[in-house]
N, C-alpha and C positions, 0 to 999 in steps of 0.2 A: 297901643304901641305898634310899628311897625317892626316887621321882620326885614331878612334877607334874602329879594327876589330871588336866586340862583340865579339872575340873570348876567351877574357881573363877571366878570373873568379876570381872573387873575392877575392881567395886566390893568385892566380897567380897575381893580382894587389896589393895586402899585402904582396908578396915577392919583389916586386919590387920596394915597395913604402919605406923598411926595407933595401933593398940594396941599395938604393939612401942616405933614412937617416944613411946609414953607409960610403957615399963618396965614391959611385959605378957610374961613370958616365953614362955606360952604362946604369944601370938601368936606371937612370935620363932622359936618352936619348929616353928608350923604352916608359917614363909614357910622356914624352915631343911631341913623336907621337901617342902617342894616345889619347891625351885631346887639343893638339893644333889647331885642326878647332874648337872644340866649347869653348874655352878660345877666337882665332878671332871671331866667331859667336857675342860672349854678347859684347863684345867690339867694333864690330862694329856697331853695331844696338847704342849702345851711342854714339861714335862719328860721324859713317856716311861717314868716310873720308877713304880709302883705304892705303893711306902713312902715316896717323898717327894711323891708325890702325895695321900695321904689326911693327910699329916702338912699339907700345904698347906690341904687342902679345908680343916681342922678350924681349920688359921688366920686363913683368910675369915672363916670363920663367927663367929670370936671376936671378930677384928678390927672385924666390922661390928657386933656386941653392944655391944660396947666406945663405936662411934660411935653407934649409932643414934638415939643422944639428937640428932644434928644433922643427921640425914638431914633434906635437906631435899626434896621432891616438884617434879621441872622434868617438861621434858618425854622425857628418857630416864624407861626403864623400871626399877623399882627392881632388877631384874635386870643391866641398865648400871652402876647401880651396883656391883654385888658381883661383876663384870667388871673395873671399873677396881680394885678392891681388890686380886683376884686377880692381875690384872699386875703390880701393886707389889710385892707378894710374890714369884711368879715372876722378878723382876729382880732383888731384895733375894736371893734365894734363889743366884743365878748369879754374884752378884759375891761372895758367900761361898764359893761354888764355885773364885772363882779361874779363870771360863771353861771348867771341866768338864762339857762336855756330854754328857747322858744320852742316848744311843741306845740302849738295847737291844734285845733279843729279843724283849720282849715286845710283843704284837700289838695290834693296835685291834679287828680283826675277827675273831671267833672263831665263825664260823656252821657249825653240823655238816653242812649241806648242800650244804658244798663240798668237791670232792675234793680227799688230801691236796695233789695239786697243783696244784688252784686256788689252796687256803687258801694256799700257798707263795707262791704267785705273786703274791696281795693284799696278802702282807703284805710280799714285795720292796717294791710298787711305792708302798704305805701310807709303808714304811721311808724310802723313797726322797724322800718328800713331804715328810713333818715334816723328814728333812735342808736338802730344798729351804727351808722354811717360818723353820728355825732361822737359816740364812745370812743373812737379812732383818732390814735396822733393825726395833728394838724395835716402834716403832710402825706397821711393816707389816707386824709379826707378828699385832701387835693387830686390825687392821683386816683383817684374813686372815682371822685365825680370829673374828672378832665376825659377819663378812660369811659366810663360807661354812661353819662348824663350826655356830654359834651360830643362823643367819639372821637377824639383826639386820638393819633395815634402813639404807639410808644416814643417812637423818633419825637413828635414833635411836643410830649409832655417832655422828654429829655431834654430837650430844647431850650422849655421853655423853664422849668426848674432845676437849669442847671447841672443838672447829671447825667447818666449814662444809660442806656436803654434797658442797659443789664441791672442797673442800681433799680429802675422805674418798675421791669418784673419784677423782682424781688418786695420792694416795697407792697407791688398789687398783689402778692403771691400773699403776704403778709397778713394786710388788711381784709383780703376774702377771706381767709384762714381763721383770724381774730371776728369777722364780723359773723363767720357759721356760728362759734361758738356762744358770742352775744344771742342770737339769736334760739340758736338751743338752750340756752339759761332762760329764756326768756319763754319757750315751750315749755318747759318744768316746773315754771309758778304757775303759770296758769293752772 
């Protein structure tokens, strides 16, 4: 998968985003490599699963082709957009699930530079986090991972869900709050 040179600029991402909403595939094509690792990025840290992770990416991508005739340009970033797509999906995706959640094995961080038991220990505490993360209403998942996966700012999660910057801390005040204590219940079993 390709990422997002940084090389584009903001108008250059407004020309493309204007020849896609004109049924420019190419353009389509050029904004679909450049936000496709972190469109899989938020979507994996939700599911956790690698096959139904690229099965998701590939539904974004379609899903927003599909609309793109009515994207319309606020002031979230068109990357907010294909953020909120991806959470429709990921919840569409759960309640077919039936509330089967994906933990596995599989890791986030895979750097050779760490011994095997660092890499061990990363990926406890990685494990440990997305459980924290899953426990979490819908939408302080969202604003979890828009905020700290993504770095999106207040403004532009506000933006992009809707609400008010003040509503966005509140809700983050919330979910770190609710996720400490997930996580200290979770130092006690042990």
């Amino acid at each position: 998968m390709q990422g997002q040179s940084g090389n584009e600029s903001t108008a250059d991402i407004d020309l493309l985003i204007k020849g896609a909403v004109g049924g420019n595939a190419d353009a389509f094509g050029r904004l679909h490599d450049m936000y496709v690792d972190r469109v899989y990025r938020h979507v994996y840290y939700r599911v956790g699963n690698t096959e139904d992770t690229e099965d998701l990416t590939q539904q974004v991508f379609i899903r927003a082709w599909q609309a793109i005739g009515r994207y319309k340009k606020t002031s979230s970033p068109f990357l907010a957009w294909l953020m909120r797509i991806s959470h429709n999906l990921v919840i569409d995706f759960y309640r077919s699930k039936k509330d089967k959640v994906y933990l596995g094995s599989e890791t986030v961080a895979n750097n050779s530079d760490f011994s095997p038991e660092r890499a061990a220990e990363l990926n406890f505490h990685q494990q440990q986090l997305r459980r924290a993360i899953l426990q979490l209403p819908s939408e302080q998942q969202q604003v979890i991972l828009m905020s700290f996966i993504e770095g999106f700012s207040y403004a532009e999660i506000a933006a992009s869900l809707g609400k008010t910057e003040g509503a966005i801390r509140v809700t983050q005040h919330r979910a770190l709050k609710k996720m400490r204590h997930i996580l200290e219940e979770d130092k006690g079993i042990d």
